[in-house]
N, C-alpha and C positions, 0 to 999 in steps of 0.2 A: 206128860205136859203138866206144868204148874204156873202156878198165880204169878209168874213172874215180870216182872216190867221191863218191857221191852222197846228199844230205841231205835228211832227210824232215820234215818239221814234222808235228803232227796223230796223228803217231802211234799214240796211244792213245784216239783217236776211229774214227770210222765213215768214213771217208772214206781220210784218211791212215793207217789202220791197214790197209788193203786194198791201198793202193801197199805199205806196205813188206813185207807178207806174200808180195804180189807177185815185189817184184823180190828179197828172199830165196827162192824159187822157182828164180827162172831163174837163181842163183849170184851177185848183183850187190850190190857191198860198199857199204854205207851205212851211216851215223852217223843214229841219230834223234834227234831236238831235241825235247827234250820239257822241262815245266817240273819232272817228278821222273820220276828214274831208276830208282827203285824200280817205278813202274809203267808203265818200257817195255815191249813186248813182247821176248820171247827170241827168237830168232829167227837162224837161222843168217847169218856172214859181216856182223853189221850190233854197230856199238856204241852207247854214247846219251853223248849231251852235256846239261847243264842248257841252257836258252836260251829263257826267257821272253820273250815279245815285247816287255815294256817295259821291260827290264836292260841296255841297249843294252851295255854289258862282257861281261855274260855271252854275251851272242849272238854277236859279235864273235869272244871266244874257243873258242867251240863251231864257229863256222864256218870257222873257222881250218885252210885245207888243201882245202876243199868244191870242186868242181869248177860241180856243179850243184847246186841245193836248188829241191824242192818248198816251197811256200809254200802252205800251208791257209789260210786265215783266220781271224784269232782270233775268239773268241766273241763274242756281240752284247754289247755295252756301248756309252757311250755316248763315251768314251774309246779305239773301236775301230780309227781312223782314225790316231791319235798313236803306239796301239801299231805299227802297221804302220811306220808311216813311221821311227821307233825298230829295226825289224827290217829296213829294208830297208836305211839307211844304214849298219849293223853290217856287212851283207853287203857293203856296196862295199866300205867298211872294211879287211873281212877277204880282201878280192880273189875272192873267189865269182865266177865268168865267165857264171852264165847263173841267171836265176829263173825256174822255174815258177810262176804265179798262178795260183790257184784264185782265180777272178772271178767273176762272176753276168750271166746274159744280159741285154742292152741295157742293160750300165751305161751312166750318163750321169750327168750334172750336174744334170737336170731330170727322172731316173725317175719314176714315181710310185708304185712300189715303193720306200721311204727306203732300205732299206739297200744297195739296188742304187746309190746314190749315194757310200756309203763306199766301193765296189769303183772307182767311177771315180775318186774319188781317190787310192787307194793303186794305178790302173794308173797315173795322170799322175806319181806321186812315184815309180815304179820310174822310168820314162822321163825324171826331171831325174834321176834319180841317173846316169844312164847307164851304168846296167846290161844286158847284152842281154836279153830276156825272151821271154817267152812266155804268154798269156793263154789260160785254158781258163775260157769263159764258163758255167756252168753253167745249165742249165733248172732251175726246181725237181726235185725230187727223189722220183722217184714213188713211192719206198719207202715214205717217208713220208702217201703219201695216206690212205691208211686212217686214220690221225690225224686226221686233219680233223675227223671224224665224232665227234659226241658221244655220250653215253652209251647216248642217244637213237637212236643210230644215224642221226641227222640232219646234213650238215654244210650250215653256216650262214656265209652271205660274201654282201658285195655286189658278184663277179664277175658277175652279170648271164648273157648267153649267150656272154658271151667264152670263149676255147680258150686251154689250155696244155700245151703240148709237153712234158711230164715226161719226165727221163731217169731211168736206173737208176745208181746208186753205182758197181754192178759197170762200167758201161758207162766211166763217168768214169775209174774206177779205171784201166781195159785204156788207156783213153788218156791219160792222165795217163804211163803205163808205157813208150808208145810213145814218148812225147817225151823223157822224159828218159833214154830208152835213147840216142838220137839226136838230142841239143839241137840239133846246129848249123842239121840240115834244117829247126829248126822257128821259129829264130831270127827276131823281130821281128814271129811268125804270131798273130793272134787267131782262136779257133778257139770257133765257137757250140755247146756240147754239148745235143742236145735227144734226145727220141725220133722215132719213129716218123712219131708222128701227134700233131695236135692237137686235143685232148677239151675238152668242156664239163663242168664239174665235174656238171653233172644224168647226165652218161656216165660218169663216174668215181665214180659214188655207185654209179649201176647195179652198177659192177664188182665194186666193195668191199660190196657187202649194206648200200648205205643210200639214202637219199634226202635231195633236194638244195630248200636253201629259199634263194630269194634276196634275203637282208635288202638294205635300205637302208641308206645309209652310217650315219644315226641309230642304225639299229638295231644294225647291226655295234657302233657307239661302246659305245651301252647294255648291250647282252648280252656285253662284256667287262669292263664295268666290275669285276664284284664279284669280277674277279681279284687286284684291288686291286695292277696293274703298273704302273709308271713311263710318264706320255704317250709318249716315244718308244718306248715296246716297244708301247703300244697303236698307237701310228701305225705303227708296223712290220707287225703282223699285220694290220690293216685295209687298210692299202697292199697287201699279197698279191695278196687278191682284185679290187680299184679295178685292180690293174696287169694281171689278167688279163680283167675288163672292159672295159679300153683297147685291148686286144688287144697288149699289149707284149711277151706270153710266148707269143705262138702262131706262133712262126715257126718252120718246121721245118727243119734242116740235113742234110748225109750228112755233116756232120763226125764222127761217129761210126766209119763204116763205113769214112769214109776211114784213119783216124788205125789203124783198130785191124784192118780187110778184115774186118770179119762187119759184119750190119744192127744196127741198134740195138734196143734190147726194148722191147717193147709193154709198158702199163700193164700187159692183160690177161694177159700170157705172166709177166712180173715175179711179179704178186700170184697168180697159179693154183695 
């Protein structure tokens, strides 16, 4: 580990807001990238840069000096894949020596989770950039399960009896901290962040006080419609549960325990 200044993207989200709370904690000087400076957090030993993902100037300039930078991923759009690759060649650019990826578990070219698709390609365009990196494949995110659930207290997917190994924010967060305390050990490492165990959303309804129906993809389509969202964000959220039905998300790792020495949190210890 050394004195190096390190840059956080995400910031001012729920993910990236948790590393850099983090490593201002343990005394560790960062720059945060955020798209307004106004609403970085304060936060001791840490300053903020502008550096939208798709200003490829601005980012450039803000990464300017970065040793290592966490990379969050921009928000769902449908242009989210252009932003990265814009923020990634900024970083070689600006001579940045290491990226952390915040990536999604079993990305691939052929998910069936879609947007786990956009992470496989913005890990291939870190990797022509030849950048060093490091991939942190995230499980879904079991903070959010209780979401699921509608009004009704029902939550509605055609996962079938497939299992997904949800992680905690917190857990990503401790590793996410571990790595770029000590980029070099982790250099060129793809690392599966999952929990525990692997639940069947009819287990995860138990958890959270509801019950679990499991539509048909039809029905999944129909019973989002009257959100009146863009086909790709429907095909996103339907994808979800089809990818946990495949069993794409039920794999369990100790990459957790390894990365950070405690076990990782159960759905049920998370939400209690």
């Amino acid at each position: 580990m050394s004195d190096q200044l390190i840059g956080v993207t995400g910031a001012t989200g729920q993910l990236g807001g948790r590393v850099a709370r983090r490593l201002a904690a343990l005394g560790v000087r960062q720059k945060l990238l955020v798209r307004d400076v106004a609403r970085a957090p304060q936060l001791p030993g840490a300053e903020a840069g502008v550096a939208p993902f798709a200003d490829g100037d601005a980012c450039r300039a803000a990464l300017a000096g970065l040793d290592t930078v966490l990379m969050v991923s921009a928000s769902e759009t449908p242009d989210r894949v252009a932003q990265h690759r814009t923020f990634i060649d900024a970083a070689a650019a600006a001579g940045v020596r290491h990226l952390v990826y915040i990536s999604f578990f079993g990305a691939a070219p052929d998910a069936t989770f879609t947007l786990a698709r956009d992470h496989w390609a913005t890990e291939q365009h870190i990797r022509a950039a030849g950048l060093p990196a490091t991939f942190l494949r995230d499980n879904l995110y079991a903070d959010f399960l209780p979401m699921l659930a509608g009004a009704d207290r029902v939550i509605r997917g055609p996962a079938g009896d497939g299992r997904v190994a949800a992680v905690a924010q917190d857990d990503i967060a401790d590793a996410a901290v571990a790595v770029l305390r000590d980029p070099g050990a982790h250099a060129g490492r793809t690392y599966d962040l999952t929990g525990p165990e692997a639940l069947t959303l009819g287990e995860i309804a138990a958890i959270v006080g509801a019950e679990y129906h499991a539509e048909t993809i039809e029905e999944a389509y129909a019973s989002r419609a009257s959100y009146g969202a863009p086909g790709w964000q429907v095909d996103a959220w339907v994808s979800t549960y089809t990818a946990i039905a495949a069993g794409e998300l039920a794999g369990v790792t100790t990459d957790i325990s390894d990365l950070t020495g405690r076990p990782a949190t159960s759905v049920a210890d998370l939400l209690a």
